[in-house]
GUVEX-756253 format. One line per 3 residues: number of its first residue (from 1); their letters; for each residue x, y, z of N, C-alpha, C, O. Coordinates in Angstrom, 3 decimals. Example, Ala and Ser with C-alpha at 12.3 -4.5 7.8 and 13.67 -1.06 7.14 Angstrom:
1> as> 13.190/-5.690/7.800/12.300/-4.500/7.800/13.200/-3.300/7.800/14.236/-3.319/8.465 ~ 12.850/-2.250/7.080/13.670/-1.060/7.140/12.900/0.030/7.870/13.409/1.138/8.039
//
This chain:
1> xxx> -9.021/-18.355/13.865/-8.923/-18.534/12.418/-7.940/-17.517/11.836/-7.867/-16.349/12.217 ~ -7.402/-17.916/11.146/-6.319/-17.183/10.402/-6.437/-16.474/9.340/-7.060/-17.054/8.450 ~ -5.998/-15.213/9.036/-6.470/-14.457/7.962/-5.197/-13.981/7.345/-4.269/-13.543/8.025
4> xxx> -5.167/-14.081/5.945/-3.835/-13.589/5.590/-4.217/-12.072/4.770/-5.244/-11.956/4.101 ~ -3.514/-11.289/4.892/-3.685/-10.053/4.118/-2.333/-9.520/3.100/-1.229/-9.285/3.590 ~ -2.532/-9.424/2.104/-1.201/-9.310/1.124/-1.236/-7.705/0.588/-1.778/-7.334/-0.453
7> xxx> -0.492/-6.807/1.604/-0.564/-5.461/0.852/-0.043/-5.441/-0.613/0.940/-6.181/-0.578 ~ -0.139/-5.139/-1.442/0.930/-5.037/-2.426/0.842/-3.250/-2.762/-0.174/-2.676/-3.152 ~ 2.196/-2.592/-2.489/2.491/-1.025/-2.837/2.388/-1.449/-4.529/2.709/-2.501/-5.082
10> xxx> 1.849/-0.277/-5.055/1.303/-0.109/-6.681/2.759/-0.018/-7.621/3.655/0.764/-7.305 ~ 2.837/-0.721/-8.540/3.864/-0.718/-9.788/3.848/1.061/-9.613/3.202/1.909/-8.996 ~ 4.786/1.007/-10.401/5.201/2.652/-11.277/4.389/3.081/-11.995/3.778/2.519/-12.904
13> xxx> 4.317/4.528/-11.473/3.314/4.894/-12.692/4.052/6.921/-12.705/4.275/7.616/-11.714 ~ 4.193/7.213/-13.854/4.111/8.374/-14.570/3.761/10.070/-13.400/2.599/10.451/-13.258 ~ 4.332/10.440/-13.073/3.849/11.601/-11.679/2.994/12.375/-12.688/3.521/12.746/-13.737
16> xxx> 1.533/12.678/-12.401/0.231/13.878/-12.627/0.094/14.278/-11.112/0.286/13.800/-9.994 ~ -0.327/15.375/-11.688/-1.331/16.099/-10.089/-2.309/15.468/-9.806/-2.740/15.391/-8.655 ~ -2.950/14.775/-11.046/-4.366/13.484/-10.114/-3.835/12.615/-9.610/-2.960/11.960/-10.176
19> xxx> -4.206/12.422/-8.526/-3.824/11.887/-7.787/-5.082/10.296/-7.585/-4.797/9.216/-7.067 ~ -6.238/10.657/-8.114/-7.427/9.441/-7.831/-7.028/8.711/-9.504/-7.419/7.550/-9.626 ~ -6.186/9.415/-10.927/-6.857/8.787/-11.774/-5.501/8.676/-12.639/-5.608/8.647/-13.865
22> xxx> -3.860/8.593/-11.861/-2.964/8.689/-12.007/-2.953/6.987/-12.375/-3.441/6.119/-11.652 ~ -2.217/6.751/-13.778/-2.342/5.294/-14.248/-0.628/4.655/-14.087/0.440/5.248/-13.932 ~ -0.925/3.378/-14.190/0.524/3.159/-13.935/1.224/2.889/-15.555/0.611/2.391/-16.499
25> xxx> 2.628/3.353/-15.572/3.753/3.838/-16.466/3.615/2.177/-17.387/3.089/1.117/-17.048 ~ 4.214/2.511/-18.410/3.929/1.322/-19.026/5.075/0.436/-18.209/4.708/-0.620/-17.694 ~ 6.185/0.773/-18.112/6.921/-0.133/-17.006/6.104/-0.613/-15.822/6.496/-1.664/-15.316
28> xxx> 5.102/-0.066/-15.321/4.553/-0.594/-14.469/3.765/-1.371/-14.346/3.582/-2.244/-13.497 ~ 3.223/-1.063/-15.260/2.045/-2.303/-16.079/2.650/-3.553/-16.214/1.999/-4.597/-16.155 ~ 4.039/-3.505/-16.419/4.976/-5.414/-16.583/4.967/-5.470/-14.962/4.233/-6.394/-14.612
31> xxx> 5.389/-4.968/-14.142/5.435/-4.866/-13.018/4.269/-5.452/-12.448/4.257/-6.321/-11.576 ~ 3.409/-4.982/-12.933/1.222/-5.810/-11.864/1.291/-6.587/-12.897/0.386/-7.414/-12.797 ~ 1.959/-6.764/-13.930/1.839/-8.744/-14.318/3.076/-9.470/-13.517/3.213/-10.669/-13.274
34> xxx> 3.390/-9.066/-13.394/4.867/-9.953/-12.512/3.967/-10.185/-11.253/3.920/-11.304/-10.742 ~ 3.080/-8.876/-10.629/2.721/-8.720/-9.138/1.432/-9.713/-9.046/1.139/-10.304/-8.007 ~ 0.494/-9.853/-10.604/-0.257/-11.204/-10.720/0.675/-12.708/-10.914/0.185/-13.747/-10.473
37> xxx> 1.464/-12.720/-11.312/2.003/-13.975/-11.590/2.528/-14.204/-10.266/2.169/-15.358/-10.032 ~ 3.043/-13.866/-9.457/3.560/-14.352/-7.896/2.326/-14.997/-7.114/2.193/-16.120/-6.629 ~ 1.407/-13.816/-7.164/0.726/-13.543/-6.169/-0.087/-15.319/-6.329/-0.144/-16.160/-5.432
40> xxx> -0.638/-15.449/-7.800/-1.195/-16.387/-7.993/-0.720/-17.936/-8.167/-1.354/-18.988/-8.247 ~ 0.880/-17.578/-8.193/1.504/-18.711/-8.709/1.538/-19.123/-7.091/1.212/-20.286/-6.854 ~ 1.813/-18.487/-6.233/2.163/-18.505/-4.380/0.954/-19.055/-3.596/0.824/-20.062/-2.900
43> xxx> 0.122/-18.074/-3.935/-0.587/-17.706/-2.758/-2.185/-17.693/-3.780/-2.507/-17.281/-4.894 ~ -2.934/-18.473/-2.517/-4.222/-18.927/-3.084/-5.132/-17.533/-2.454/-5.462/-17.401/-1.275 ~ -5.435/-16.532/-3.614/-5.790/-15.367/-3.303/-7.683/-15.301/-3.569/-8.104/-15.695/-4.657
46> xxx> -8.432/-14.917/-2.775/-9.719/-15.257/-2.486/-10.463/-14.449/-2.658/-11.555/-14.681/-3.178 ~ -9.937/-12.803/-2.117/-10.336/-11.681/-2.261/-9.370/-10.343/-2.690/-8.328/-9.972/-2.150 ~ -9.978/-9.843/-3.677/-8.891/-8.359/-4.229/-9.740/-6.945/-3.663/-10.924/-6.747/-3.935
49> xxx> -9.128/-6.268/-3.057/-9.574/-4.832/-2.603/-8.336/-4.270/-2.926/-7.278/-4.881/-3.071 ~ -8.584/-2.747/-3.058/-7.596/-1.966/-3.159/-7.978/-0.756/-2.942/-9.203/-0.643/-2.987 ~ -7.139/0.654/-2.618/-7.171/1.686/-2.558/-7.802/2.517/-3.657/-7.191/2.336/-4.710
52> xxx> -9.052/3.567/-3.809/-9.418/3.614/-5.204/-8.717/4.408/-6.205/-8.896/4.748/-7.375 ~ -8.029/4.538/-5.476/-6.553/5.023/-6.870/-6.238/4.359/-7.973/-5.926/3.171/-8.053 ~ -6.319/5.111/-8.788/-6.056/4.262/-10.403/-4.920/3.274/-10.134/-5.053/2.077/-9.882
55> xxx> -3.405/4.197/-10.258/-2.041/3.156/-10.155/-2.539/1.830/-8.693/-1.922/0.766/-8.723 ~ -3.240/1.960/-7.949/-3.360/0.783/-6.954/-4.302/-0.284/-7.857/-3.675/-1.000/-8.639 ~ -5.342/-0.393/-7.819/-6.479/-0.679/-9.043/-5.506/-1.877/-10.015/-5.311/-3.092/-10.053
58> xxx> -5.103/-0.698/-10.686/-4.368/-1.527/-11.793/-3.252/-2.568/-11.311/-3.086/-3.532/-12.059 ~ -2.530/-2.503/-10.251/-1.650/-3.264/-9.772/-2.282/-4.501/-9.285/-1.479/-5.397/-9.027 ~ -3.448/-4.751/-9.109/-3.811/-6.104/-8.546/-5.104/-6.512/-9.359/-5.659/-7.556/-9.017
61> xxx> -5.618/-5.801/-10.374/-6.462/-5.551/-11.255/-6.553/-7.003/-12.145/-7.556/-7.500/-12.658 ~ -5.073/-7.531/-12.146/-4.851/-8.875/-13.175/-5.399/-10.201/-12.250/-5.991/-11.213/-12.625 ~ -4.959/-9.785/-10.891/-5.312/-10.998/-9.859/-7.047/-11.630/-9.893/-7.537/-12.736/-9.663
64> xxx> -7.686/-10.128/-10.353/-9.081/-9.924/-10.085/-9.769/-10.492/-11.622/-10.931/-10.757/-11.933 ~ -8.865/-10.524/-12.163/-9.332/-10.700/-13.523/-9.151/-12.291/-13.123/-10.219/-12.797/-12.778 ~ -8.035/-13.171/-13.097/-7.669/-13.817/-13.520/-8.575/-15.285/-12.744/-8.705/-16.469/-13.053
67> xxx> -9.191/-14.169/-11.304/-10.069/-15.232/-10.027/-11.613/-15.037/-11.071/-12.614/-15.716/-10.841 ~ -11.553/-14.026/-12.176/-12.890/-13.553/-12.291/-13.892/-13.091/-11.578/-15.073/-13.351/-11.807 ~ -13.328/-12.130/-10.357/-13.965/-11.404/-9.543/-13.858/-9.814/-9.995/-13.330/-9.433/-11.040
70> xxx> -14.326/-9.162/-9.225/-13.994/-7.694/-9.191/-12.979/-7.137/-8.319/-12.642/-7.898/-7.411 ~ -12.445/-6.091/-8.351/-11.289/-5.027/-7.346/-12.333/-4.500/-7.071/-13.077/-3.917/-7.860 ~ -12.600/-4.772/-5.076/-13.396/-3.628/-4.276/-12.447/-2.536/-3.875/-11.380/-2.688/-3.280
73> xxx> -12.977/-1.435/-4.277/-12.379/-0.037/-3.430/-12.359/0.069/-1.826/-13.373/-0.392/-1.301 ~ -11.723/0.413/-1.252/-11.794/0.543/0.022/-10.839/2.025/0.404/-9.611/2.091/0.459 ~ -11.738/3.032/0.614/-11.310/4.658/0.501/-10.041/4.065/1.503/-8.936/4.142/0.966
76> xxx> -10.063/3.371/3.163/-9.169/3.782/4.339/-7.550/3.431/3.654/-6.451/3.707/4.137 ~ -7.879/2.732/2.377/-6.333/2.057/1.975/-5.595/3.352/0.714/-4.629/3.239/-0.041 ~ -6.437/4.376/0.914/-5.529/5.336/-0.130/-4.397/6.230/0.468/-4.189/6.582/1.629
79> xxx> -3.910/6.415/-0.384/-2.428/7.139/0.446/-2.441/8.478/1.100/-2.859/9.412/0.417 ~ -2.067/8.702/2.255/-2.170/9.699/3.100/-1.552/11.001/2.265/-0.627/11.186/1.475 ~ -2.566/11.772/2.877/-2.149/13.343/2.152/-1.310/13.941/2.939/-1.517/14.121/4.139
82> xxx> 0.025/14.409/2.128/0.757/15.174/2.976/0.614/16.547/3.076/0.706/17.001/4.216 ~ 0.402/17.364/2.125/-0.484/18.798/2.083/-1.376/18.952/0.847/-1.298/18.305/-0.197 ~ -2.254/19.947/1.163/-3.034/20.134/-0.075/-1.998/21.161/-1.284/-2.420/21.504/-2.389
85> xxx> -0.857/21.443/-0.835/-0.273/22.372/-1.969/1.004/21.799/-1.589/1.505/21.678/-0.470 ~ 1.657/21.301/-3.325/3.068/20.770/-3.885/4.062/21.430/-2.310/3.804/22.544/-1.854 ~ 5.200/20.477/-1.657/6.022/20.938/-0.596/7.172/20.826/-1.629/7.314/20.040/-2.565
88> xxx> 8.051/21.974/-1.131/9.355/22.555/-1.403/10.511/21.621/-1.370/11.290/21.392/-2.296 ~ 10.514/20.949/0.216/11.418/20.198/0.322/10.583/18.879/0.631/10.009/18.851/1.720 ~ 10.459/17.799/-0.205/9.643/16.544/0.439/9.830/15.729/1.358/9.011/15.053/1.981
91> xxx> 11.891/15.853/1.513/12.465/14.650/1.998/12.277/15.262/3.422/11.665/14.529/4.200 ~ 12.733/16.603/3.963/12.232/17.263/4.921/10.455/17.185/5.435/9.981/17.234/6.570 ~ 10.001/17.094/4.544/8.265/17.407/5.486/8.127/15.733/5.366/7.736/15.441/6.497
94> xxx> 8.247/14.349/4.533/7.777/13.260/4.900/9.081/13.041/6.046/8.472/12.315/6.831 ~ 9.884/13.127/6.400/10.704/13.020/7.903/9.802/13.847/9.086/9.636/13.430/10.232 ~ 9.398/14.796/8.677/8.608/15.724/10.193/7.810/14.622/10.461/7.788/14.018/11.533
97> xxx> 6.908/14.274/9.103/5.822/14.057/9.884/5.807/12.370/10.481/4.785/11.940/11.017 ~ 6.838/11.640/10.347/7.371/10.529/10.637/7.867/10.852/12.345/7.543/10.049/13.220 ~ 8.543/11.900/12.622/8.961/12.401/13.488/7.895/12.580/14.625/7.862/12.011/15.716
100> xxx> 7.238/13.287/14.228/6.010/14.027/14.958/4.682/13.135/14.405/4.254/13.203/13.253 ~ 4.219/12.428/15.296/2.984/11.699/15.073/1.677/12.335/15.313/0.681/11.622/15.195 ~ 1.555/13.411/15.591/0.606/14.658/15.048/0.821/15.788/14.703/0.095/16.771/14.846
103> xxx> 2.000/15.697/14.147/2.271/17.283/13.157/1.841/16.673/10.937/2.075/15.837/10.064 ~ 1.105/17.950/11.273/0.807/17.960/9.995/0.788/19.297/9.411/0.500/20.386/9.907 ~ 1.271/18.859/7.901/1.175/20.320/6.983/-0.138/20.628/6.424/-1.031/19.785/6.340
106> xxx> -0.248/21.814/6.049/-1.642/22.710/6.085/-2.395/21.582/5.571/-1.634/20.795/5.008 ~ -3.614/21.207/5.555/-4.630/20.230/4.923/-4.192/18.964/4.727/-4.811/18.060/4.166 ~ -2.981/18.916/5.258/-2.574/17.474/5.498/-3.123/16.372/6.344/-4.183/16.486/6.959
109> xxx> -2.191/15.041/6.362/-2.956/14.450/7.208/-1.391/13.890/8.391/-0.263/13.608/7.988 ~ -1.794/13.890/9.573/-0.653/13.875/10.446/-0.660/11.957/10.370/-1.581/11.230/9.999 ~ 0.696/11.579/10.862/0.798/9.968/11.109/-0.478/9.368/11.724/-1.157/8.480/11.208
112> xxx> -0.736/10.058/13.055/-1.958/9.650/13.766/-3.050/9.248/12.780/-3.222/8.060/12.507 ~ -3.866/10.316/12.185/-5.050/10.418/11.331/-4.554/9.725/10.462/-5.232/8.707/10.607 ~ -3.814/9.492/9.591/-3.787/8.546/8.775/-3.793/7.103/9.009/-4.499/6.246/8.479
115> xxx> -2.743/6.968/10.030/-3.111/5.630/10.371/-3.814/5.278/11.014/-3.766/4.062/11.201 ~ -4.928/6.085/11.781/-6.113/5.540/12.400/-7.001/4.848/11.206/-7.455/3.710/11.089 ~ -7.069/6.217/10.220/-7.689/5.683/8.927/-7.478/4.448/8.653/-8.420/3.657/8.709
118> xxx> -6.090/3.990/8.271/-5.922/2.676/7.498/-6.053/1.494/8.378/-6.186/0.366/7.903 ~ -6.020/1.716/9.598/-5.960/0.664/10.485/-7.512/0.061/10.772/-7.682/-1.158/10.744 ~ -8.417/0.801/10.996/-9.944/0.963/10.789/-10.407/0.222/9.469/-11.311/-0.613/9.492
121> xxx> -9.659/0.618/8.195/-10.076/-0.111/7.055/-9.658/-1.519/7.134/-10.197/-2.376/6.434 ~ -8.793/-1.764/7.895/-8.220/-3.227/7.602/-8.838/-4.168/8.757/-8.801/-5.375/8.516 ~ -9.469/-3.714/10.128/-10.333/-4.284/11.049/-11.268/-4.346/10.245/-11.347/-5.453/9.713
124> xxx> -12.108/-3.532/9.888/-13.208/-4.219/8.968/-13.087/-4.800/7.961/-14.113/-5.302/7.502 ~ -11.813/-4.970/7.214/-11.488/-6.305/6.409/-11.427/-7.527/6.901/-11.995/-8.562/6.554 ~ -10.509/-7.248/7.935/-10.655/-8.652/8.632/-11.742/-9.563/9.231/-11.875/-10.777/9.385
127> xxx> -12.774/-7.983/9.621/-13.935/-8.683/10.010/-14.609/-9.277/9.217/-14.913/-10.422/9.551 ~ -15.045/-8.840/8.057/-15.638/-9.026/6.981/-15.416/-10.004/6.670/-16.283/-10.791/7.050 ~ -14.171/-10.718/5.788/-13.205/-11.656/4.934/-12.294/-12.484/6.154/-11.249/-13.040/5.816
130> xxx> -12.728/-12.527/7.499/-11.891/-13.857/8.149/-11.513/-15.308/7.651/-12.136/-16.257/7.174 ~ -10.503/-15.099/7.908/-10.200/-17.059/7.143/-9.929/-16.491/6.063/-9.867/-17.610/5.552 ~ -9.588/-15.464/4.772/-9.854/-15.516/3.299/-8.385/-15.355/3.549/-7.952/-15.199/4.691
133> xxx> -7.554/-15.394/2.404/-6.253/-14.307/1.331/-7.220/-13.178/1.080/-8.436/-13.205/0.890 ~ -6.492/-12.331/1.121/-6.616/-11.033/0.919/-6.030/-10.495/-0.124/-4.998/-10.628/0.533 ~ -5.599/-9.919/-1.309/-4.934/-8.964/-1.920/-5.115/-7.327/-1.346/-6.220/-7.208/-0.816
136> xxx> -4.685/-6.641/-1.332/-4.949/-5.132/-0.961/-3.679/-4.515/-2.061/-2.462/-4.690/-2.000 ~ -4.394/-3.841/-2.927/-3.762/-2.597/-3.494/-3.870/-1.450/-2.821/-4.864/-0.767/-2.572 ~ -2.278/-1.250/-2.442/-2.324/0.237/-1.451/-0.995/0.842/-2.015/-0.438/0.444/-3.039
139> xxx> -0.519/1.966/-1.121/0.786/2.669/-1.400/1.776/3.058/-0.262/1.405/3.598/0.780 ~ 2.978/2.760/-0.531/3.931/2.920/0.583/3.461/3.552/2.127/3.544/2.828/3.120 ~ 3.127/4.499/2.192/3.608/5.069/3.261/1.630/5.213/4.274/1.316/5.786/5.317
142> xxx> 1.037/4.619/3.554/-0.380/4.154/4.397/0.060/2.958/4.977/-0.063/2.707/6.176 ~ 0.680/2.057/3.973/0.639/0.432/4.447/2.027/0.383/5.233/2.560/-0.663/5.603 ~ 2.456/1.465/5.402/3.650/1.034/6.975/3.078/1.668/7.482/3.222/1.044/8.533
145> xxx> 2.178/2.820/7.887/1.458/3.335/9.073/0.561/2.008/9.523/0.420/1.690/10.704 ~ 0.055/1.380/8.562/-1.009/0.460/9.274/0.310/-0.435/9.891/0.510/-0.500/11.104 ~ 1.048/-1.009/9.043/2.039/-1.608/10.374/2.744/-1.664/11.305/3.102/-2.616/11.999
148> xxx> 3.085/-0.003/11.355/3.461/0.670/12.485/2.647/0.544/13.278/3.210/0.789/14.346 ~ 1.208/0.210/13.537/0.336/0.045/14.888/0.313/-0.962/15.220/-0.441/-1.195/16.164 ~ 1.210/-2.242/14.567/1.187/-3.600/15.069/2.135/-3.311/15.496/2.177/-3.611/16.689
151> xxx> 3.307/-2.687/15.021/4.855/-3.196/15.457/5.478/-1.539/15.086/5.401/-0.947/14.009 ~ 6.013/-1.131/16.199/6.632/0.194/15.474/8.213/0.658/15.009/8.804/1.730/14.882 ~ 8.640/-1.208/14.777/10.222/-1.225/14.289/9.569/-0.868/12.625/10.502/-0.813/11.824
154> xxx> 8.638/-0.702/12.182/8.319/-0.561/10.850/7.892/1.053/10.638/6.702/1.342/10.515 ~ 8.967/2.114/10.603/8.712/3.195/10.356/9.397/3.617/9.549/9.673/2.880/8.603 ~ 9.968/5.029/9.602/10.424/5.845/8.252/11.686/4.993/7.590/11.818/4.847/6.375
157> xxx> 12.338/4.606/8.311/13.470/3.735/7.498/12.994/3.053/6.595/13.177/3.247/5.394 ~ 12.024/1.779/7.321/11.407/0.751/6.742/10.663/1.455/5.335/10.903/0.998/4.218 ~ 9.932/2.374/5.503/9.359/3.013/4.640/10.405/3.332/3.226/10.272/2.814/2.117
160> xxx> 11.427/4.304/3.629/12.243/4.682/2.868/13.088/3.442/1.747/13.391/3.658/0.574 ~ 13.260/2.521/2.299/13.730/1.046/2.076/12.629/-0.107/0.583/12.978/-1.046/-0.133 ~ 11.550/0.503/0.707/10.652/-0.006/-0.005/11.063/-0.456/-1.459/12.066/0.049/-1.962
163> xxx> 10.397/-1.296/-2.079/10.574/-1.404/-3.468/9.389/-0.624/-4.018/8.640/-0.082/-3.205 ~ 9.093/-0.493/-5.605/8.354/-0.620/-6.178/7.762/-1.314/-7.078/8.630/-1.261/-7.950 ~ 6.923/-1.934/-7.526/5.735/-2.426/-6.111/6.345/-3.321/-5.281/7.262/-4.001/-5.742
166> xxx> 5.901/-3.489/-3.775/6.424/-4.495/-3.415/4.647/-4.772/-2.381/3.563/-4.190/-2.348 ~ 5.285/-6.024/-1.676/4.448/-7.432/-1.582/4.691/-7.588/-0.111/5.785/-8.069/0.184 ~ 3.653/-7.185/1.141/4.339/-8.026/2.429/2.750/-8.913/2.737/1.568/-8.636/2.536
169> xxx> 3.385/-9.923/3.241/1.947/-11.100/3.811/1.970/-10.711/5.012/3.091/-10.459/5.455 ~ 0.944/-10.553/5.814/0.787/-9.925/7.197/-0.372/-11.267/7.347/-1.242/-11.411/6.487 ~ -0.267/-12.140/8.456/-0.860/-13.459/8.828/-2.027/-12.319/10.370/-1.517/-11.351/10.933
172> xxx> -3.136/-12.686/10.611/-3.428/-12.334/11.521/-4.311/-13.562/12.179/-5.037/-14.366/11.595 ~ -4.012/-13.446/13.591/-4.887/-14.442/14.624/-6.320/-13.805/14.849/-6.247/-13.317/15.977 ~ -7.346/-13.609/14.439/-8.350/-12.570/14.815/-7.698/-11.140/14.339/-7.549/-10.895/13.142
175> xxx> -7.360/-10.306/15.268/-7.390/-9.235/14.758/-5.658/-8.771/15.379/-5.181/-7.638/15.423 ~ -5.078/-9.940/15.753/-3.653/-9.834/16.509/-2.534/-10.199/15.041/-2.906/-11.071/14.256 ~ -1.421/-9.584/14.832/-0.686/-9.850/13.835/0.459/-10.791/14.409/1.391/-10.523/15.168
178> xxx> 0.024/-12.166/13.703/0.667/-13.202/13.924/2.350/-12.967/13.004/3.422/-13.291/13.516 ~ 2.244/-12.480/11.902/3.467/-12.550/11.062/3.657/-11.773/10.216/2.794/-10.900/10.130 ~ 4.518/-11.725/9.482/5.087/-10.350/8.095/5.924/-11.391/7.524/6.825/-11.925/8.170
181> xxx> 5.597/-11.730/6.138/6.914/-12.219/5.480/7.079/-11.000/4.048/6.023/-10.573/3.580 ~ 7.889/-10.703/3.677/8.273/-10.257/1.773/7.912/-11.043/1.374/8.219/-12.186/1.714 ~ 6.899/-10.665/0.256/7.054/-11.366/-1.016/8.041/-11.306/-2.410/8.539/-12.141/-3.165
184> xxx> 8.021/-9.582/-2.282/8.466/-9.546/-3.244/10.012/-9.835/-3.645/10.548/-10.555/-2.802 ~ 10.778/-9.498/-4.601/12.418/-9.853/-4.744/13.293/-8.842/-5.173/13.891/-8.983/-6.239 ~ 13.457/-7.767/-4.430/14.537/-6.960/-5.186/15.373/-7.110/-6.614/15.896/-6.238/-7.308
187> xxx> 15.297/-8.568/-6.786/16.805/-8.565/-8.220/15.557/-8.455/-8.777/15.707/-7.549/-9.596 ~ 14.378/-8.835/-8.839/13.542/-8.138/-10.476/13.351/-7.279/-11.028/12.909/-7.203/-12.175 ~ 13.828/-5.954/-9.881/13.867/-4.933/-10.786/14.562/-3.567/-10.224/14.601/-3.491/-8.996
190> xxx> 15.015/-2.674/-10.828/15.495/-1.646/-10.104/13.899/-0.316/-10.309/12.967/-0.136/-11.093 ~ 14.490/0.342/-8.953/13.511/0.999/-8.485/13.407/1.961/-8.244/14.444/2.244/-7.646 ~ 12.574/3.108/-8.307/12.622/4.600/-7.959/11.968/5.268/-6.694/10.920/5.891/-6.863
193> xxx> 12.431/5.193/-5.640/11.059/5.246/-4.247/10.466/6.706/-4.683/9.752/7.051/-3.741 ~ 10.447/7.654/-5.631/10.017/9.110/-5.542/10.095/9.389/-6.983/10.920/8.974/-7.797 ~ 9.088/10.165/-7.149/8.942/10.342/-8.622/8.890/12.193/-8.582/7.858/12.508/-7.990
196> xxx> 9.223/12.721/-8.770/9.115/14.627/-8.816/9.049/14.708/-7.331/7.876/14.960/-7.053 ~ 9.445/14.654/-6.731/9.401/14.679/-5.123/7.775/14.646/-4.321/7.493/15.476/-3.456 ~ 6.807/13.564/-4.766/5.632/13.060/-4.557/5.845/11.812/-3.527/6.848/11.135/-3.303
199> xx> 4.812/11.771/-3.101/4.688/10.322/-2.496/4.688/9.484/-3.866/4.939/10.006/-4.952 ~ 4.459/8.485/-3.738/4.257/7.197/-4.855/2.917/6.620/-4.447/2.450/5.656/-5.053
//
């Protein structure tokens, strides 16, 4: 049985140090209506989970409204910590740790641990929700670690390359990844991959 899962990385939102309750920018907010109008106009979407991060939440938040369901949280889909204290140079420490698949900065979390994390959350999605559409509100650089364990042509480039928000359909056979298409479309909008030298 076939399961489709639709990451969608979170619209834009405004850089705070909260990081759980960080909302998305009012530009971003047109952005998770554009990211509801695809999703629903496309793709017959069954179930919404997301990362419990505010800016994720809100990005698929319209889908959930619009099925008249709820957005389930699912902690394994929040974005990997790169240290517990602001880094100097970002473009330097998110390359290490792309580099080194268990180097991590102080209280950080290394490639490994993170993507064990996210990969774990999405087996028990699948288990859970087989046969469904999926929505998943997540953020760049969790949702290419989880696809880096299917396929590892999807790393720091791929990462670096991202839109904001953007949209990939990941098809799975059981728990084997049958496919990856884009959803989303570059000409809708121009994009910022880094906001104060933060993850997104």
């Amino acid at each position: 049985m076939r399961t489709n899962v639709y990451f969608v990385r979170h619209a834009h939102s405004e850089y705070t140090p909260d990081e759980l309750g960080r909302p998305l920018s009012k530009r971003g907010i047109q952005e998770a209506e554009r990211v509801t109008e695809e999703l629903l106009k496309q793709e017959n979407i069954s179930v919404v989970l997301s990362s419990p991060y505010k800016r994720a939440i809100e990005t698929v938040a319209g889908i959930a409204g619009a099925l008249g369901t709820e957005v389930i949280p699912i902690d394994g889909f929040r974005e990997r910590l790169l240290s517990v204290q602001p880094v100097t140079d970002f473009s330097a420490a998110i390359k290490k740790v792309w580099e080194d698949h268990t180097f991590s900065l102080e209280g950080g979390e290394s490639n490994k641990d993170a993507q064990k994390r996210g990969v774990d959350a999405l087996i028990h999605v699948l288990d859970t929700y087989s046969g469904e559409n999926i929505a998943v509100g997540t953020h760049g650089n969790i949702m290419v670690l989880i696809m880096n364990h299917f396929n590892n042509d999807y790393g720091f480039e791929f990462w670096n390359n991202l839109d904001m928000p953007d949209i990939f359909k990941l098809t799975f056979d059981g728990l084997k990844l049958a496919g990856v298409q884009r959803l989303w479309n570059r000409d809708w909008q121009s994009i910022d991959l880094r906001k104060n030298g933060q993850l997104e």
